[in-house]
C-alpha positions in Angstrom: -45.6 43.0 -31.7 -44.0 46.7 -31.4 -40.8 46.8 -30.8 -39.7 50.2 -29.9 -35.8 51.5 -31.3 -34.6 52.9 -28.0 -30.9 55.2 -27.9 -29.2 54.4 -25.0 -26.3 56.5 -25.7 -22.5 56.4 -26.5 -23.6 54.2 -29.5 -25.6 51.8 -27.4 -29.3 50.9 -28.6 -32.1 48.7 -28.4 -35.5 47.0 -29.2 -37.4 47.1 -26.3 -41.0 45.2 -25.6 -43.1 46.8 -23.0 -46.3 45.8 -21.6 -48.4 48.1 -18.8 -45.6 50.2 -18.6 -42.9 47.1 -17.9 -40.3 46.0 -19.9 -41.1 42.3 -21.2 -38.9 41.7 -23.7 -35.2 43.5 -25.3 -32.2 43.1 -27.2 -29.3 45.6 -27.1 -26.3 46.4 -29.2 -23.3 48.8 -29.7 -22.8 50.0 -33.2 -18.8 50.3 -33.9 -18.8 51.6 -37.6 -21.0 49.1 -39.8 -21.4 46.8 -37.1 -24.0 45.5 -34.7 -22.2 43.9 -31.6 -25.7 42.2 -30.2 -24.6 42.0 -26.7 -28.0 40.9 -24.4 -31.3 39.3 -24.9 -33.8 39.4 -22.6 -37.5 38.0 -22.0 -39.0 38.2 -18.8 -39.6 34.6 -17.4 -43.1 34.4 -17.9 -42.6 34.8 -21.5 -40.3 32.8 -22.0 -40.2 29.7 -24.7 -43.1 31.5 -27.1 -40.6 32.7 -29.7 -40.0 36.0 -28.4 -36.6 36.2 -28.0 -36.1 34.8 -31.8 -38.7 37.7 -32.5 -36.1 40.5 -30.9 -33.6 39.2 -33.0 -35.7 39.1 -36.1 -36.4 42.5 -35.6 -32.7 43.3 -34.6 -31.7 41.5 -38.2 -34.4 43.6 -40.0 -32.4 47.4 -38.6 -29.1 45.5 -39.8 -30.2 44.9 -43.3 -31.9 48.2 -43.7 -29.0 49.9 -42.3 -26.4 47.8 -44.2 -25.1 46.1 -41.3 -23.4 43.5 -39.9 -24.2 41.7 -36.9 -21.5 40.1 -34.4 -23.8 37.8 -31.9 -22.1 38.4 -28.5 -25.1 37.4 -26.5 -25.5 33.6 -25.7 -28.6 33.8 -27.4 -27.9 35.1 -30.4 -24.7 32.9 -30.7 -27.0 30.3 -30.5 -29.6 31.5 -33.0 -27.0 32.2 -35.7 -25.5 28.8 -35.8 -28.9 27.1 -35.9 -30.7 29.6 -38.6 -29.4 30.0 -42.0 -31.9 33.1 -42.1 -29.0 35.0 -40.3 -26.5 34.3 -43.0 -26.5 37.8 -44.6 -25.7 39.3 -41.6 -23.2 37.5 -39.9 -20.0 38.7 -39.5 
């Protein structure tokens, strides 16, 4: 899958999934300093319950590592995700 890094200004950016032109899939953050405040996840219903929101934050956790971030899940989602997935451990907050 190709997530595409989108700026959405004022610090604001996000992973966006698009298929024919329509966006399927995202996850969006504001970066305050070294931090990544994750604040929506989003898969459009059809979609849903195949994995890809848990591959939007995957990809999310990637840009934190290589970027030397943290990550503080404000999302639902990725509240969730963290307290079920030791993978996250490195970049929690």
């Amino acid at each position: 899958m190709d997530f595409k890094l989108k700026e959405l200004g004022q610090d604001e950016f996000a992973f966006h999934l698009e298929d024919e032109g329509r966006n399927v899939g995202e996850i969006t953050w504001t970066e305050m300093s070294d931090v990544m405040v994750v604040e929506y996840t989003f898969v459009e219903e059809t979609l849903r319950h195949h994995g890809l929101a848990k591959k939007l934050l995957d990809r999310a956790a990637q840009y934190a590592r290589e970027k030397g971030f943290k990550i503080e899940p404000v999302c639902s989602y990725a509240a969730v995700a963290f307290d079920r997935y030791k993978e996250y451990d490195d970049v929690k907050m």
